[in-house]
Residue frames relative to the residue before (quaternion, step in Angstrom):
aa qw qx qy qz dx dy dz
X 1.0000 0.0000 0.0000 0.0000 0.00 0.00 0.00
X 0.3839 -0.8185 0.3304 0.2713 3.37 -0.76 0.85
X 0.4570 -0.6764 0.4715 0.3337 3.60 -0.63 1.16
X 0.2594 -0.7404 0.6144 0.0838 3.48 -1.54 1.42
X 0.0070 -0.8085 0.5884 -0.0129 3.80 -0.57 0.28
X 0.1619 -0.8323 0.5292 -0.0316 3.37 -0.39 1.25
X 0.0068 0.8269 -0.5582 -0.0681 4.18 0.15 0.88
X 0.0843 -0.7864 0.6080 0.0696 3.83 -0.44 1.06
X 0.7727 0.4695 -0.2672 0.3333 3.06 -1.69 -0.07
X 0.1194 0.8604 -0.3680 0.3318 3.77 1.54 0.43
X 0.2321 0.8279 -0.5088 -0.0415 3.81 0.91 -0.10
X 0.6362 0.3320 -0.4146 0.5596 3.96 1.08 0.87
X 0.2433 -0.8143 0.3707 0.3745 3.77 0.37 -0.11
X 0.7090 0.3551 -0.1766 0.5831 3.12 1.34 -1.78
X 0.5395 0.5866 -0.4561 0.3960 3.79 0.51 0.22
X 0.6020 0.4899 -0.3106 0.5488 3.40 1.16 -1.34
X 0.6537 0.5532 -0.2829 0.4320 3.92 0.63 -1.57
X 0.9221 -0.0507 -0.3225 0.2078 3.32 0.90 -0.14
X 0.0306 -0.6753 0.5526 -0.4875 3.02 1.26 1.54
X 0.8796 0.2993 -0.2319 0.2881 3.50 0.25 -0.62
X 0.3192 0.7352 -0.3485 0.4859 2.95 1.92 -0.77
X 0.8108 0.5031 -0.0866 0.2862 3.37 -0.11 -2.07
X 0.6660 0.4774 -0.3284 0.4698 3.28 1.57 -1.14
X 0.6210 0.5389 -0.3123 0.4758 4.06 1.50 -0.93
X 0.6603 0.5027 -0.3064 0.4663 3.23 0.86 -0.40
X 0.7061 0.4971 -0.2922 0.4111 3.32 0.82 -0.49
X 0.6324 0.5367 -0.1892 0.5255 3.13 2.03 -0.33
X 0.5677 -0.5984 0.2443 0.5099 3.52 1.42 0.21
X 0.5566 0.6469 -0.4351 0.2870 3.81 1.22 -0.10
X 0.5138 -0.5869 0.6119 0.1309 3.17 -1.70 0.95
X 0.1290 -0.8503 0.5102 0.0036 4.16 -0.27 1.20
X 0.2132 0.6863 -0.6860 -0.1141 3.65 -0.62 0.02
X 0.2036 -0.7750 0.5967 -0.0444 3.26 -1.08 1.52
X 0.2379 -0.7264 0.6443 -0.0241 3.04 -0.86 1.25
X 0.2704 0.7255 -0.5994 0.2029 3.28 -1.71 0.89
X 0.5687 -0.5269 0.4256 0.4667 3.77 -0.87 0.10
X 0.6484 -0.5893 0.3143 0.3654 3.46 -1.67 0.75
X 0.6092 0.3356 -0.5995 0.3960 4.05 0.25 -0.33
X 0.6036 0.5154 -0.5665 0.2216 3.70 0.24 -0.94
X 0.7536 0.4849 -0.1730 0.4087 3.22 0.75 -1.54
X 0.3757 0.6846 -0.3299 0.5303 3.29 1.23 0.56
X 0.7354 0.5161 -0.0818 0.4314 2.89 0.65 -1.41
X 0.6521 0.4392 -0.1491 0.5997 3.35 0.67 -1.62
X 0.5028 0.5641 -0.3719 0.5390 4.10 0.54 -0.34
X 0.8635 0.2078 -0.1766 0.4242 3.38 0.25 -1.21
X 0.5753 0.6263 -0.3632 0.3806 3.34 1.64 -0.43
X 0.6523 0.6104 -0.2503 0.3732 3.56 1.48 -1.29
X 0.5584 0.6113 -0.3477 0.4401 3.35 1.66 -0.68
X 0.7515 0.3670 -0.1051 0.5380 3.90 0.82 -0.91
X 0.2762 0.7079 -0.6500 0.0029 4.17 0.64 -0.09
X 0.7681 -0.0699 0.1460 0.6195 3.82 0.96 -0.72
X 0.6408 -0.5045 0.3555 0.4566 3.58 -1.45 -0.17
X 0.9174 0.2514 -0.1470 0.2710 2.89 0.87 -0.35
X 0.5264 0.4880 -0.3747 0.5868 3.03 1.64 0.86
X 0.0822 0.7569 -0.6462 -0.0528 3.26 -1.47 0.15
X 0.1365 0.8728 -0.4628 -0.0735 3.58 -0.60 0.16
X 0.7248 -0.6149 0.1711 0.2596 2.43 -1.49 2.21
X 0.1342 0.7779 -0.5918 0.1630 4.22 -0.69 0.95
X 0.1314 0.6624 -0.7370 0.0269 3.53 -1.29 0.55
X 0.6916 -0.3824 0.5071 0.3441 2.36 -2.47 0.09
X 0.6562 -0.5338 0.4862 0.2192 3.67 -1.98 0.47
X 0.8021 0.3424 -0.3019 0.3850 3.27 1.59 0.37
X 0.0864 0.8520 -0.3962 0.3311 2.82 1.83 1.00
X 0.6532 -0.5126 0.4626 0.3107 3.04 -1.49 0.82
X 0.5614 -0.5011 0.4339 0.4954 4.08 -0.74 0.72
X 0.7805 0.3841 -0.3150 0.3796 3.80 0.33 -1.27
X 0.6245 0.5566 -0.3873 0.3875 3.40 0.69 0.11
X 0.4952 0.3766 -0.2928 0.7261 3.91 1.62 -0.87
X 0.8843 0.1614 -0.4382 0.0010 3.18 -0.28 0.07
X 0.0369 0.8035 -0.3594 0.4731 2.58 2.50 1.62
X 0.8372 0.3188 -0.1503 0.4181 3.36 0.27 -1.79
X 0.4653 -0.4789 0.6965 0.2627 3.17 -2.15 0.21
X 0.8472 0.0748 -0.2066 0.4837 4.18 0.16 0.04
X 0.1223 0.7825 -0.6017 -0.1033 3.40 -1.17 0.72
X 0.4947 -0.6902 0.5280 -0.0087 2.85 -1.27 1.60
X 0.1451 0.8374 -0.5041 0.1535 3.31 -0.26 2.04
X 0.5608 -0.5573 0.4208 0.4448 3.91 -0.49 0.59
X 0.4990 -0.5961 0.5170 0.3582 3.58 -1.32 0.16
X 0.5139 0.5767 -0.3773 0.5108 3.34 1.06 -0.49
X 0.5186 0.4610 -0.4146 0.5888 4.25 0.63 -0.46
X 0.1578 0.7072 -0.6861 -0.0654 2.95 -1.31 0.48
X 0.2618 0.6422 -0.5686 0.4426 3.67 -0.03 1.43
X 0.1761 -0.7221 0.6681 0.0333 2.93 -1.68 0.97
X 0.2257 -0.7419 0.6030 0.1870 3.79 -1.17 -0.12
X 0.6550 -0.6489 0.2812 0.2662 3.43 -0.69 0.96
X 0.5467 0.6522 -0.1446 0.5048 3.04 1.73 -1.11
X 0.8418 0.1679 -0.1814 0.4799 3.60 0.11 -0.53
X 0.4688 -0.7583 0.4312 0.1390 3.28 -0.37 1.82
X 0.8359 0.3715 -0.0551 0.4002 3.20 0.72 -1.58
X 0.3211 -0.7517 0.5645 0.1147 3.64 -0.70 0.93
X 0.0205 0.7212 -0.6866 -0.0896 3.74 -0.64 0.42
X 0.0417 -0.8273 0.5602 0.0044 3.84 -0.62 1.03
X 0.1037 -0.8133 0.5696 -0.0575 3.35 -0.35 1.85
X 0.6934 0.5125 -0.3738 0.3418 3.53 1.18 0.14
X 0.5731 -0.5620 0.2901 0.5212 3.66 -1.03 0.33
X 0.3445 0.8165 -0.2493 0.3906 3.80 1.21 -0.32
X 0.0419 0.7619 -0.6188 -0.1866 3.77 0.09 0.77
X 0.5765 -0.6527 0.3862 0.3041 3.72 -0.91 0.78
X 0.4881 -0.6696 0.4609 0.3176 3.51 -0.58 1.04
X 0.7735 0.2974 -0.1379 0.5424 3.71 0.34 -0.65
X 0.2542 0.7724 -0.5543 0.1773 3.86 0.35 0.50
X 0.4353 0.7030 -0.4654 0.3159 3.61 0.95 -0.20
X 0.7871 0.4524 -0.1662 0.3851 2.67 1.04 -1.99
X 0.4660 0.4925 -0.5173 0.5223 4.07 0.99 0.98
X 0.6336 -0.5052 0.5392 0.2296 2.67 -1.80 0.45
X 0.6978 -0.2124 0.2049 0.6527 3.31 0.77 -1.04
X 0.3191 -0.6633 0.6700 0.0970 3.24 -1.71 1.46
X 0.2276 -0.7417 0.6259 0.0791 3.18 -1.44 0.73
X 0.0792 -0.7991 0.5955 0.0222 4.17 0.00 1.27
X 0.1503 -0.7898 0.5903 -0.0718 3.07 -0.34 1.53
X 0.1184 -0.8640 0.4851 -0.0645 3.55 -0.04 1.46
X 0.0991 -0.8377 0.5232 0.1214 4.06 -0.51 0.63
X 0.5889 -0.5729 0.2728 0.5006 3.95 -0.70 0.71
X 0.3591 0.6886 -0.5682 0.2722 3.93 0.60 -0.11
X 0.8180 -0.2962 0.3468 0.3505 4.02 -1.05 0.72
X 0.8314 0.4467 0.0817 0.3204 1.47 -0.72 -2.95
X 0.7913 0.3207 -0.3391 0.3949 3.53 0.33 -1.18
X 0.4708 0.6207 -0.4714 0.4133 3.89 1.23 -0.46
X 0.6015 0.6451 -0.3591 0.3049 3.58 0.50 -1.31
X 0.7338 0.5298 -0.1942 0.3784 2.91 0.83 -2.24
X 0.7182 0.3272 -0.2408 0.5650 3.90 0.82 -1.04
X 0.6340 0.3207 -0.6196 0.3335 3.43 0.35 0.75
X 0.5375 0.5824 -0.4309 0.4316 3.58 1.04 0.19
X 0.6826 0.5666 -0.1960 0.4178 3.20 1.29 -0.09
X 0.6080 0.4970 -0.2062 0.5838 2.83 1.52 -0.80
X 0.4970 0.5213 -0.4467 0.5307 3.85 1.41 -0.85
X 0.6367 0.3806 -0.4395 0.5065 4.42 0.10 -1.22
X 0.5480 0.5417 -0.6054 0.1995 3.75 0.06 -1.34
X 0.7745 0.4476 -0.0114 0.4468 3.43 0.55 -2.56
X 0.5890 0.4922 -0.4611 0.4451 3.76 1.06 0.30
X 0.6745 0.4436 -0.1745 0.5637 3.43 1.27 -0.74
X 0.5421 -0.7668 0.2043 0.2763 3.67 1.34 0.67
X 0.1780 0.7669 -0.5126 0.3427 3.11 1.52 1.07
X 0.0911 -0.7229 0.6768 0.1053 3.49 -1.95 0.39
X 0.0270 0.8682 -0.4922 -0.0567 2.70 -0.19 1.67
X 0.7664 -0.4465 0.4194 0.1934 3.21 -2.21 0.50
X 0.1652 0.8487 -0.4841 -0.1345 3.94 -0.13 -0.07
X 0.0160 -0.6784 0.7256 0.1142 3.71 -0.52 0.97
X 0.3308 -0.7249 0.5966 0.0962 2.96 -1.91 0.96
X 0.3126 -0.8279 0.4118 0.2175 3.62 0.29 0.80
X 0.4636 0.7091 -0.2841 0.4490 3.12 1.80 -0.85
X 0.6905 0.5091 -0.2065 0.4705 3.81 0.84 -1.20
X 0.6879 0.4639 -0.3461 0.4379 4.00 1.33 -0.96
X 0.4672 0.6911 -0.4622 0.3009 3.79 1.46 -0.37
């Protein structure tokens, strides 16, 4: 069953999103991150520069096959809904729970202090635990 993990309280999103990226990657995991297009904009341009000397290997979800199956993150609209066998781990920056999430090992609901975006993952979190999920909750709010 796939492991759900819900991180709230985020008051940077794409900062937190990639702080985390970087830490899974550094751990040998394969990410496809989902999210709306500036974020994923952003993170694109953000993954290209983490330092001078690092960089880590990421594309867009319409990359050529040999190119995902180059990278450690792909970066897909919420509107896409598709997965790839290859990348265990879901990171979900959008308000959108992902039609197919089963088919991960483990999702990662990256939540930021905005309302709107609280609202949205608690509607998510209500389907997660209707569909007999146990989910995880880190408060980011508690590491300040």
């Amino acid at each position: 069953m796939t492991e759900i993990a819900f991180h709230f309280g985020a008051p940077d999103k794409r900062g937190y999103a990639l702080r985390l990226i970087r830490k899974a990657v550094g751990s040998g995991a394969k990410l496809w991150v989902m999210g709306d297009g500036p974020l994923l904009q952003e993170l694109d341009t953000a993954l290209w520069s983490l330092t001078e000397t690092e960089f880590l290997t990421h594309c867009l979800v319409d990359a050529p096959e040999d190119i995902l199956s180059r990278s450690s993150v792909v970066l897909v609209p919420a509107h896409i809904q598709q997965s790839h066998p290859a990348f265990p781990i879901l990171v979900n920056l959008s308000s959108q729970m992902p039609s197919d999430f089963e088919v991960y090992t483990r999702v990662i609901e990256v939540v930021s202090t905005e309302d709107a975006d609280k609202d949205s993952a608690r509607n998510r979190w209500k389907a997660y635990t209707q569909l007999g999920y146990v989910i995880s909750r880190h408060d980011l709010n508690l590491r300040s």
